[in-house]
C-alpha atoms as a printed R data frame, in Angstrom:
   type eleno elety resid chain resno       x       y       z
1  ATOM     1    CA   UNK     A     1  15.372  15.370  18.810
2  ATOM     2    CA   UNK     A     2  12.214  13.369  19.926
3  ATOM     3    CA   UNK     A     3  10.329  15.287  16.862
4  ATOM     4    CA   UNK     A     4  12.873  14.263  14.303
5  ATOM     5    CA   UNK     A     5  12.409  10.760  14.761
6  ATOM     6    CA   UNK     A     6   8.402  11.840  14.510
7  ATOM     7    CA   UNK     A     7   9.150  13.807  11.822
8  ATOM     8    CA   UNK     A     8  11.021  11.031   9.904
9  ATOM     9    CA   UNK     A     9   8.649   8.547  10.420
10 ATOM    10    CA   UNK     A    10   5.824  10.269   9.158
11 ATOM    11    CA   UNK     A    11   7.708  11.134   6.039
12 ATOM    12    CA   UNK     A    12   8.842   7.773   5.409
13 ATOM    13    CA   UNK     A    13   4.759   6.708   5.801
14 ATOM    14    CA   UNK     A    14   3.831   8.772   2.975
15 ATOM    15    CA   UNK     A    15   5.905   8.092   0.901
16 ATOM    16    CA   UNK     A    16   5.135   4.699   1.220
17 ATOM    17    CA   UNK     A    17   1.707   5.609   0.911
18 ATOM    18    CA   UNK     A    18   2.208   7.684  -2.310
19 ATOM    19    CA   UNK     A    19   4.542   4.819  -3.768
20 ATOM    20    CA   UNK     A    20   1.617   2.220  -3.156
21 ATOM    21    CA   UNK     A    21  -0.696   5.023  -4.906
22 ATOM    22    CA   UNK     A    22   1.675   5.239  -8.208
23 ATOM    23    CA   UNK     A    23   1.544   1.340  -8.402
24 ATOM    24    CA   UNK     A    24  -1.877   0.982  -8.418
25 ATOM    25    CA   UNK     A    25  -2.598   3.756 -10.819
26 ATOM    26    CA   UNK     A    26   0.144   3.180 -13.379
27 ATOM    27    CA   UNK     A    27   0.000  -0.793 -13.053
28 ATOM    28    CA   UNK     A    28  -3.015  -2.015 -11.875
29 ATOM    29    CA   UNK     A    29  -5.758   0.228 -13.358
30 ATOM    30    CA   UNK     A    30  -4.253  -0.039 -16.693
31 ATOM    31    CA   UNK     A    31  -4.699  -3.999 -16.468
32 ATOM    32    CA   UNK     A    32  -6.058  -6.091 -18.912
33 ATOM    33    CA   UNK     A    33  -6.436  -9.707 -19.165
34 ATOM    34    CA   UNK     A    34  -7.889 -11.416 -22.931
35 ATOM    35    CA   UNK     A    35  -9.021 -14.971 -22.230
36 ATOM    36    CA   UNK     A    36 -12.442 -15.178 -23.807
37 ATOM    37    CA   UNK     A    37 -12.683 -11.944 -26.257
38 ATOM    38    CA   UNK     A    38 -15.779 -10.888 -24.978
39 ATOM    39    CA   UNK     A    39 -17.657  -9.505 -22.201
40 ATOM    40    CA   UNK     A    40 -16.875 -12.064 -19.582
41 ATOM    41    CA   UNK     A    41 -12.695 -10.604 -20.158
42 ATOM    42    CA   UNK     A    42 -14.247  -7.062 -18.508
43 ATOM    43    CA   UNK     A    43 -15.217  -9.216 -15.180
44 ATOM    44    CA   UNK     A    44 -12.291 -11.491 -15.164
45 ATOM    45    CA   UNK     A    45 -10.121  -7.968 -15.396
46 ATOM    46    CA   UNK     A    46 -12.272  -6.292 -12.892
47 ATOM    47    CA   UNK     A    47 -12.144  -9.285 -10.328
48 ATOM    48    CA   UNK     A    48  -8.066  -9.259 -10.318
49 ATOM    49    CA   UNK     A    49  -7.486  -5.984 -10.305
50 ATOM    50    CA   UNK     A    50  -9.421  -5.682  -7.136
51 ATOM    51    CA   UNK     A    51  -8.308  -8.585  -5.778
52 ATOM    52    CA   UNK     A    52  -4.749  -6.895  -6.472
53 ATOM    53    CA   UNK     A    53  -6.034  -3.538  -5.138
54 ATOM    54    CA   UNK     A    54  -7.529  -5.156  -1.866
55 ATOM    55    CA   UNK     A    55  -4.488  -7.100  -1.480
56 ATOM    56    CA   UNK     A    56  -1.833  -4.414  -1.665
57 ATOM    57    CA   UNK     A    57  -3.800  -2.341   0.649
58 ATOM    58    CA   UNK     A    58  -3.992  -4.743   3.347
59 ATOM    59    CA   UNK     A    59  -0.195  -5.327   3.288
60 ATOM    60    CA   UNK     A    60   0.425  -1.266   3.594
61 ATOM    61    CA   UNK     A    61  -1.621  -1.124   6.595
62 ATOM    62    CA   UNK     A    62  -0.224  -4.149   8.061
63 ATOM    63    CA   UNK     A    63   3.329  -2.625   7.555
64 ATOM    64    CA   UNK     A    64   2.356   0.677   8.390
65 ATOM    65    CA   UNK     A    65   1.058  -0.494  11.721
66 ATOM    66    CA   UNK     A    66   4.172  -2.549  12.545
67 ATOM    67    CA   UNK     A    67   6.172   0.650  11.578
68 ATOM    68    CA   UNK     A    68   4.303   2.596  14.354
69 ATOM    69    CA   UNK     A    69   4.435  -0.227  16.981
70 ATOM    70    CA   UNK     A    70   8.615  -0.272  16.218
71 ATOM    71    CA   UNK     A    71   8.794   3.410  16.724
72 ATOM    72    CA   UNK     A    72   6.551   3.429  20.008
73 ATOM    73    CA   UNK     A    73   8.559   0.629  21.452
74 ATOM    74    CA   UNK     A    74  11.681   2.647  20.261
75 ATOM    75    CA   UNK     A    75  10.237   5.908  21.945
76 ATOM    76    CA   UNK     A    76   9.206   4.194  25.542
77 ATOM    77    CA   UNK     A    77  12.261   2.623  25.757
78 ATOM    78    CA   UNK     A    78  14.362   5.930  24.975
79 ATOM    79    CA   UNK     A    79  12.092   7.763  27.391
C-alpha cells in the first residue's frame, strides 16, 4: 500500500511536469509582441518569454518540492 501512495505521487509529478511542458511550447514559444515593428520587437519578445519561461519553472519546482515534503510528512507519520 506504501508503494501506491509512491506510485501516485510520482504520476501526479509528471503530469504536472508534462502539463507545464505543453504550456510553454504551445503558448509561450509561439509568443509575439509588435510594439515598435522592427528589430527591437524580436528582444522585447525574447525578454518575456523567458521571463515567462523562468517564471513558470520556478513555481513547478517550488510546488513540486512542497508536494514531496506533504507526502514525507504523510509517510513518517503513517509509519
Amino acid at each position: 500500500m506504501k508503494l501506491l501512495g509512491l506510485f501516485g505521487m510520482i504520476f501526479l509529478m509528471w503530469v504536472m511536469i508534462n502539463t507545464v511542458s505543453l504550456f510553454l511550447i504551445v503558448v509561450v514559444a509561439p509568443l509575439h509582441i509588435s510594439i515598435f515593428h522592427n528589430i527591437t520587437d524580436r528582444f522585447i519578445t525574447s525578454a518575456v518569454q523567458a521571463v515567462l519561461a523562468i517564471g513558470i519553472v520556478i513555481i513547478l519546482i517550488i510546488v513540486l518540492s512542497k508536494m514531496k515534503s506533504l507526502y514525507l510528512k504523510r509517510i513518517i507519520n503513517i509509519t
